[in-house]
N, C-alpha and C positions, 0 to 999 in steps of 0.2 A: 459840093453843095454851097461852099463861101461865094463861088464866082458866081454859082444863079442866083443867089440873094441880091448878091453886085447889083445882077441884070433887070431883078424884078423890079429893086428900088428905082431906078432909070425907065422902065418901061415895065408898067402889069401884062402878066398873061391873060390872054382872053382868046374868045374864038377866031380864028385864023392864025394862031398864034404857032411857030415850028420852031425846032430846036431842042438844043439836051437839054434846056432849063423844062420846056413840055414835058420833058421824056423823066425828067426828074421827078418833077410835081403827080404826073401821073402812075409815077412808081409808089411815093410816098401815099397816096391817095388808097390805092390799093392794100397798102400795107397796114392803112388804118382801115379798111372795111368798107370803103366808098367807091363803086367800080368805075374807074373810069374807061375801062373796054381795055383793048391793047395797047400799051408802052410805046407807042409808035412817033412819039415824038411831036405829034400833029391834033392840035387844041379845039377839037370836033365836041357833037352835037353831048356826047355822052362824058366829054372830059367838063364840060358848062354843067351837066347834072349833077358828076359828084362833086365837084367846086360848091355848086347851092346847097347842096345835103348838108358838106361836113361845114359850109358855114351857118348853117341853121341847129346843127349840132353842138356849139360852141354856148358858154355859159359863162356870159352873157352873150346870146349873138354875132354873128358878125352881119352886115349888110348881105345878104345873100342876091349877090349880084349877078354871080355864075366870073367872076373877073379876079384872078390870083395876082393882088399887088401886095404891099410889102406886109400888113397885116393879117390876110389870110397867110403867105406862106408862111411867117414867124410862127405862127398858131401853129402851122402844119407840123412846122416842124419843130416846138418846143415840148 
């Protein structure tokens, strides 16, 4: 999880986004209640929904951009 925090702070996830840091985020995503479809690694239509959900779920907000840079994923995962 250290080395995709690395990656996120360098470059946000967003759609077209591939890799274990995807495969990550859409685990965790999952784990809190927000589907982001299958674990498949690959930053699609349905991984941008639960990204908005669970930042509009956050108190206070987060910018519900649908885009996992270093503030949604710290949230994600604190």
């Amino acid at each position: 999880v250290e080395v995709q925090k690395r990656k996120v702070r360098q470059v946000p996830l967003k759609r077209g986004s591939r890799g274990d840091a995807v495969r990550t985020l859409q685990l965790m995503l999952g784990h809190r209640g927000f589907d982001p479809g299958t674990p498949d690694g690959i930053y699609g239509r349905k991984t941008v929904r639960a990204v908005k959900a669970f930042q509009k779920s956050r108190k206070p907000p987060l910018k519900a951009d649908g885009i996992a840079g270093t503030r949604t994923f710290n949230a994600l995962f604190s």
